[in-house]
C-alpha positions as CSV (number, residue, x, y, z in Angstrom):
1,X,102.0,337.8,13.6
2,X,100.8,334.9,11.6
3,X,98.3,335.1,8.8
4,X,95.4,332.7,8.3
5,X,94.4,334.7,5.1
6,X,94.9,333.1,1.6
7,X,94.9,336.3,0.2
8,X,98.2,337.1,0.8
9,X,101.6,335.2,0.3
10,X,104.0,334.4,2.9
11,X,107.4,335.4,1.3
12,X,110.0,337.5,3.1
13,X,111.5,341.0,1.9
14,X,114.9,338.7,1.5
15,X,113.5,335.7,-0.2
16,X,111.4,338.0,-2.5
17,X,114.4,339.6,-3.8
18,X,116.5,336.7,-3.8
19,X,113.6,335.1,-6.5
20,X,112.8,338.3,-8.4
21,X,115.5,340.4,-8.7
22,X,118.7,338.2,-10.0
23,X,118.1,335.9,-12.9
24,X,120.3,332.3,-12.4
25,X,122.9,334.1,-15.4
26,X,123.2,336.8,-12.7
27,X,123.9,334.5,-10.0
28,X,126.3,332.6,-12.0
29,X,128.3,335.9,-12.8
30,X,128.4,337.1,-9.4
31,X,129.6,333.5,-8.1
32,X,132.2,333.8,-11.0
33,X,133.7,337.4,-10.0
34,X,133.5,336.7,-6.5
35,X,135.6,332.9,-7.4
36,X,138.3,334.9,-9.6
37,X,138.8,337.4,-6.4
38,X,138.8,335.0,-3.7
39,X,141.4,333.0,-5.8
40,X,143.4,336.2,-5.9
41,X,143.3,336.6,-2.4
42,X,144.3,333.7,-1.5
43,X,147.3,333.9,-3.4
44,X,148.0,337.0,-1.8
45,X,147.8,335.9,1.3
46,X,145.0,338.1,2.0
47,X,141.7,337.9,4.2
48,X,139.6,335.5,1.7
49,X,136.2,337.3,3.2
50,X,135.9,340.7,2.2
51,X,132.2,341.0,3.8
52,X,135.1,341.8,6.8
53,X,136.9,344.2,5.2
54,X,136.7,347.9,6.0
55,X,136.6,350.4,3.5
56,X,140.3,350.8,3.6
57,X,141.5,348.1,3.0
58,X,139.1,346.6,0.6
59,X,140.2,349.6,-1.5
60,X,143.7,348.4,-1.0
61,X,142.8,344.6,-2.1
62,X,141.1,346.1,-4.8
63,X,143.9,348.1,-6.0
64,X,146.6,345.2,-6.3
65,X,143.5,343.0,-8.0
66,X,142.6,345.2,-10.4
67,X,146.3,346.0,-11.2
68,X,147.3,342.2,-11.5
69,X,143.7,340.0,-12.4
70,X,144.6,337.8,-15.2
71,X,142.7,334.8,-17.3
72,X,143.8,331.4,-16.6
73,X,145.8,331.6,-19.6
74,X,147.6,334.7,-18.0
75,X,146.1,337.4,-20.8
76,X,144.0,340.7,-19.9
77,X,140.7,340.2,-19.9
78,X,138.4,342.2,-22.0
79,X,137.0,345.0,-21.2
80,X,133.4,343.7,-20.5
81,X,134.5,340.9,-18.9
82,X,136.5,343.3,-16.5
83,X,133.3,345.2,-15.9
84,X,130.9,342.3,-15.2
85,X,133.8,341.1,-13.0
86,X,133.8,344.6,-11.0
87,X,130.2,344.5,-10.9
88,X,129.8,340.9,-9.7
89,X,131.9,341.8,-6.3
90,X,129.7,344.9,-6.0
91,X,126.4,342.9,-6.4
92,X,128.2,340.2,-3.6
93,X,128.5,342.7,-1.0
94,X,125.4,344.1,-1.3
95,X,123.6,340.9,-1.2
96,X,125.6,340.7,1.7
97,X,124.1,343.4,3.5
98,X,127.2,345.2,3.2
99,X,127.2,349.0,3.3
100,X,130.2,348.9,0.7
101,X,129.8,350.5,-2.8
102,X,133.3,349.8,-4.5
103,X,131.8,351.5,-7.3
104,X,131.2,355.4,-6.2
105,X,132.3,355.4,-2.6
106,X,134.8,358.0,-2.0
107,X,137.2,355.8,-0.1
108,X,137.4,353.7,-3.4
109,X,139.1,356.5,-5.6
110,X,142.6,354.8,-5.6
111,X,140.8,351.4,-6.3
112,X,139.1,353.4,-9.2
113,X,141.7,354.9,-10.2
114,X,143.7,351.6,-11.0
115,X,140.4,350.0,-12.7
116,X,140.3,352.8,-15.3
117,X,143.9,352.3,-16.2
118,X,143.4,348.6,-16.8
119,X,140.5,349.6,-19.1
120,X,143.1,351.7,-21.3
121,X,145.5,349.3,-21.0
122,X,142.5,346.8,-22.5
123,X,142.0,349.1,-25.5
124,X,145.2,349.2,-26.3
125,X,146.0,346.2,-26.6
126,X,143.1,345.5,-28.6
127,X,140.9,344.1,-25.8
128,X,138.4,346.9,-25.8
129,X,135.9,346.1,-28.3
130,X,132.7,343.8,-28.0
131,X,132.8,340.9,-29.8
132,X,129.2,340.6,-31.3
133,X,127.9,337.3,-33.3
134,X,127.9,338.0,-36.9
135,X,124.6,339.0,-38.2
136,X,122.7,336.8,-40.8
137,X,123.4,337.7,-44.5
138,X,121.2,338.4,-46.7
139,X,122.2,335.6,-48.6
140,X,121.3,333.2,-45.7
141,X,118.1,335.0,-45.4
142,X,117.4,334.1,-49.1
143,X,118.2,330.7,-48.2
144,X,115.7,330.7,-45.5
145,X,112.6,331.9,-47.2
146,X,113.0,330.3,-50.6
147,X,113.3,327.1,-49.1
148,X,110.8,324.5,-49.8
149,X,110.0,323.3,-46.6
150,X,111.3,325.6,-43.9
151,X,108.9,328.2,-43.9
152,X,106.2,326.3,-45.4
153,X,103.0,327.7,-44.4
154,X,100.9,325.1,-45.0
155,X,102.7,323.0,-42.7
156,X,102.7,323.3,-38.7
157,X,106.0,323.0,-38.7
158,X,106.9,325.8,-41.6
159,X,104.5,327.7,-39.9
160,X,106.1,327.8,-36.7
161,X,109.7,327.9,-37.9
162,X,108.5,331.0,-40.1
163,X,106.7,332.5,-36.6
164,X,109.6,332.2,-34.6
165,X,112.1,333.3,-36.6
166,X,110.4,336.8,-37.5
167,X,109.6,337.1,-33.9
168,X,113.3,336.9,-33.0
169,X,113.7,338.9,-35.7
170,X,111.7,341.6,-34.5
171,X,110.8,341.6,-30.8
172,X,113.9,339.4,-28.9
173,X,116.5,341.2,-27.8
174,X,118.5,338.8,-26.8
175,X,118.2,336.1,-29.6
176,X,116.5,332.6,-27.6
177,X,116.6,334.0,-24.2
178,X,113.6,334.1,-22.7
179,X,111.7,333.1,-26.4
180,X,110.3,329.5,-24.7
181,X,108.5,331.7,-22.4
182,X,106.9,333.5,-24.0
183,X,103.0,334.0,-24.1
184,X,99.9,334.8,-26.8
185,X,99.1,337.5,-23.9
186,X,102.7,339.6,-24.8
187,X,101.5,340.5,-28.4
188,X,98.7,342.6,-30.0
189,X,97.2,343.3,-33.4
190,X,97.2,346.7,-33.8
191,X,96.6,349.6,-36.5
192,X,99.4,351.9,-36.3
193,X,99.0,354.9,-39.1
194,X,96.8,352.9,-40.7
195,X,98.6,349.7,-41.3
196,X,98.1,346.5,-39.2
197,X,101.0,345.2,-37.6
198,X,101.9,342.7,-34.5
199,X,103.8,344.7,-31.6
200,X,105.0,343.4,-28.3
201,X,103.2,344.9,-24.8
202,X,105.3,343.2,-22.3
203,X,108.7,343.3,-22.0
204,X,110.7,340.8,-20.6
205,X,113.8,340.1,-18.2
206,X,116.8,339.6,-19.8
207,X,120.6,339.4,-19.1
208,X,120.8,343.0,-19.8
209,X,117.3,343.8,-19.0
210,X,116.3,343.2,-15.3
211,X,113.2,345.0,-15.0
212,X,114.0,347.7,-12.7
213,X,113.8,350.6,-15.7
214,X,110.3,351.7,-16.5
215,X,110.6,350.0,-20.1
216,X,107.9,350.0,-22.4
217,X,108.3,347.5,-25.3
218,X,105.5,349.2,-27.2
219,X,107.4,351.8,-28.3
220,X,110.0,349.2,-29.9
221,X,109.9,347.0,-32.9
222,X,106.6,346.8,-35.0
223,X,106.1,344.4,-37.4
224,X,104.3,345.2,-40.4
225,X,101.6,343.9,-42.7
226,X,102.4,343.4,-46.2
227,X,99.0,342.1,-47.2
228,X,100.4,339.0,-49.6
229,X,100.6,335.4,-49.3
230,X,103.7,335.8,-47.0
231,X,102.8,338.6,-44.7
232,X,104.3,338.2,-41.3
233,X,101.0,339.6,-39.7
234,X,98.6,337.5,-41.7
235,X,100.6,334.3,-40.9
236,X,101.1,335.5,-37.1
237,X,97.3,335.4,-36.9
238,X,97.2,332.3,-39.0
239,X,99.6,330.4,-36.3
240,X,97.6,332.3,-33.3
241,X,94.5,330.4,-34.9
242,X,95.9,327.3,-35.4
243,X,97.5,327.0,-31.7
244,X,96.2,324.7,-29.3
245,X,93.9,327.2,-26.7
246,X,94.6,325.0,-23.8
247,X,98.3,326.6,-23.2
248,X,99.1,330.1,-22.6
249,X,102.5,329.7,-24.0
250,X,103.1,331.3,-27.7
251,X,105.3,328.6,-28.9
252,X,104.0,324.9,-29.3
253,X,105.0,321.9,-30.3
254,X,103.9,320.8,-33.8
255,X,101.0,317.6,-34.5
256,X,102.6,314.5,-36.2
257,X,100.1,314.5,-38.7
258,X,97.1,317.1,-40.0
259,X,95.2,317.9,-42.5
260,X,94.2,321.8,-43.9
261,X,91.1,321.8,-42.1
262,X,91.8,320.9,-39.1
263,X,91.2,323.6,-36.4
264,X,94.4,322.3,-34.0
265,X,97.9,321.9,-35.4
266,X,100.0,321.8,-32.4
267,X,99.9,320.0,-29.2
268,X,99.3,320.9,-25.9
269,X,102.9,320.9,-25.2
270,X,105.0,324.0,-25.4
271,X,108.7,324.3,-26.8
272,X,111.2,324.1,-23.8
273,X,114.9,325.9,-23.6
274,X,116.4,322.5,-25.1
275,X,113.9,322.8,-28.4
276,X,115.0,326.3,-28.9
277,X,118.7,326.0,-28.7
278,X,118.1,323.3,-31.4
279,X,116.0,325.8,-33.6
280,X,119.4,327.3,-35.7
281,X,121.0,324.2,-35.9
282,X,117.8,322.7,-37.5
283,X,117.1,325.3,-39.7
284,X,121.3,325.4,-41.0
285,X,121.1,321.1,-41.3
286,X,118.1,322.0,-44.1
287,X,119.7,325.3,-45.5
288,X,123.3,324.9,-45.3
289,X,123.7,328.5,-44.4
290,X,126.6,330.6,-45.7
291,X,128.3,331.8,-42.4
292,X,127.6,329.4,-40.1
293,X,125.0,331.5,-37.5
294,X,123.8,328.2,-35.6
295,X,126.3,328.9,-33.3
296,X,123.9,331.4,-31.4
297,X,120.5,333.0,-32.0
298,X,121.5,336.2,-31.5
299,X,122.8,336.3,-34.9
300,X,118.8,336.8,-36.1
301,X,118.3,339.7,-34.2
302,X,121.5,341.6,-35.0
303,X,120.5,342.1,-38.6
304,X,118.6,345.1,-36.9
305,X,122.2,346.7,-36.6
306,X,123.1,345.9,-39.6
307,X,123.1,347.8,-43.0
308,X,119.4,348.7,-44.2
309,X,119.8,346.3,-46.8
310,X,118.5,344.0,-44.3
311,X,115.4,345.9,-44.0
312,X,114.9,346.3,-47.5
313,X,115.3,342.3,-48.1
314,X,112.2,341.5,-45.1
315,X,110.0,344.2,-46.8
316,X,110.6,343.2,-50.4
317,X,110.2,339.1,-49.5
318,X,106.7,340.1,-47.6
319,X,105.9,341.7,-51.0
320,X,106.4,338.5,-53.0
321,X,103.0,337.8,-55.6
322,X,101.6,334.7,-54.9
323,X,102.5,333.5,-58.3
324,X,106.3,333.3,-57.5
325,X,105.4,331.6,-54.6
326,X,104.1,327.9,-54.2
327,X,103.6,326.1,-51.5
328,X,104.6,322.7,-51.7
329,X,102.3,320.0,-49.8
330,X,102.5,316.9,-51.7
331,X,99.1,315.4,-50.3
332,X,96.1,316.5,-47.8
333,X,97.3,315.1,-45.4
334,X,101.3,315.4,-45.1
335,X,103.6,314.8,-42.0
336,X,106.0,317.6,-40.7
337,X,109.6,317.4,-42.1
């Protein structure tokens, strides 16, 4: 029966879950797993439509596939390929409406069975391991907040590079995914044993992270206050104050010119996808970094697996006197670098 009410939306069960359950990176993997097995079975002169398949004898196309799938280059893939791969077909048949599980149906054992060998046969020949982007060094992080301009708080520009970095730093996960979206309304200023600090409240999809675990991001990263001239906290709130009300979005695009006083420094324009890819390369054009990080964002968040020298370098560099720090604005009114 049709609605005439505005209250509600008119969005099927299918649609709905279509839009809000598989991010387009999940799409893409699933279309990729389900093109490297079609390939495969066309080369075996197999069925090329599982959603036909029976139990049997999807188990038995599984079996030769996961005994013989290859990269184009004829090498084993590695291990987490091999499991997105396996996970992709699974994802395809249920989106399918299939009644399949290739993952812990019982009929599947054999198909199983042959999967885990190819795992061991991954790890040994060295194929097992995740290859993570290097972390930044403390050395690059040095280079980053000793330079001149880049985290120049008297700028709009050095203000926001500074803001965005620390909250990749701190709250992102996944380096820039998802950072262009998002909002003033996913952080609060809170007193946590007595000391201020910025903490995230929201927590947001993610490649990994698809929102169907009751996740709190509360209980995650903190970021403290150090109380001097560059406090991550103080500067947070400085950036907050300085934003342009009109958007929701956290991260904004930077004014041409300003002065000190004014109330705005960034435009009613927020930083897109394409800006934030751009934001390492920028940053290693002006800083020359030692280990050359621009290649992905996630490097800045993986110092939080890293040694606690790391740690120990953010604290002492929020703890810098004012007197060995100067901030370097040539006139009152100055335009971003």
């Amino acid at each position: 029966m049709a609605s005439s009410s505005a209250r509600f939306a008119h969005i099927s069960p299918e649609e709905f879950k279509d839009k809000n359950l598989c991010s387009k990176k999940t799409k893409n993997a699933t279309t990729f797993s389900m093109n490297i097995l079609v390939e495969f079975l066309k080369d075996r002169g197999y069925n090329e439509d599982v959603t036909t398949y029976s139990k049997v004898e999807l188990s038995q196309a599984l079996e030769d596939f996961y005994c013989n799938v290859r990269t184009k280059n004829g090498e084993l893939y590695k291990k987490n390929s091999l499991l997105n791969i396996r996970q992709g077909i699974s994802r395809f048949l249920k989106s399918n409406e299939s009644t399949i599980d290739i993952i812990n149906d019982s009929e599947f054992t054999k198909a199983k069975s042959c999967f885990s060998s190819l795992l061991r046969k991954t790890r040994a020949e060295g194929k097992g391991s995740v290859d993570h982007h290097p972390a930044i060094s403390v050395e690059d992080l040095q280079k980053l907040y000793n330079h001149e301009l880049v985290f120049n708080m008297a700028t709009p520009e050095g203000l926001l590079n500074k803001v965005m970095f620390e909250v990749m730093l701190y709250f992102c996960r996944r380096g820039q995914e998802n950072l262009h979206n998002l909002k003033i309304t996913d952080f609060a200023i809170e007193h946590v044993n007595g000391q201020q600090c910025v903490k995230k409240i929201t927590t947001e999809l993610s490649q990994n992270h698809q929102g169907t675990t009751n996740e709190n991001e509360g209980t995650g990263a903190l970021m403290f206050s150090t109380g001097t001239i560059r406090c991550p906290v103080i500067l947070f709130e400085k950036y907050l104050s300085k934003r342009n009300k009109t958007s929701p979005r956290l991260f904004l695009h930077p004014k041409q010119s300003f002065t000190d006083e004014d109330e705005v420094w960034y435009r009613n324009e927020p930083i897109d996808v394409n800006a934030v890819k751009k934001f390492m390369k920028k940053l290693l054009k002006i800083c020359r970094f030692v280990q050359g990080i621009h290649k992905s964002l996630h490097s800045i968040h993986y110092y939080h697996g890293s040694e606690p020298y790391y740690a120990n370098y953010i604290h002492t560099i929020g703890r810098i006197s004012s007197q060995d720090f100067t901030l370097h604005t040539t006139e009152k009114k100055v335009r971003y670098f």
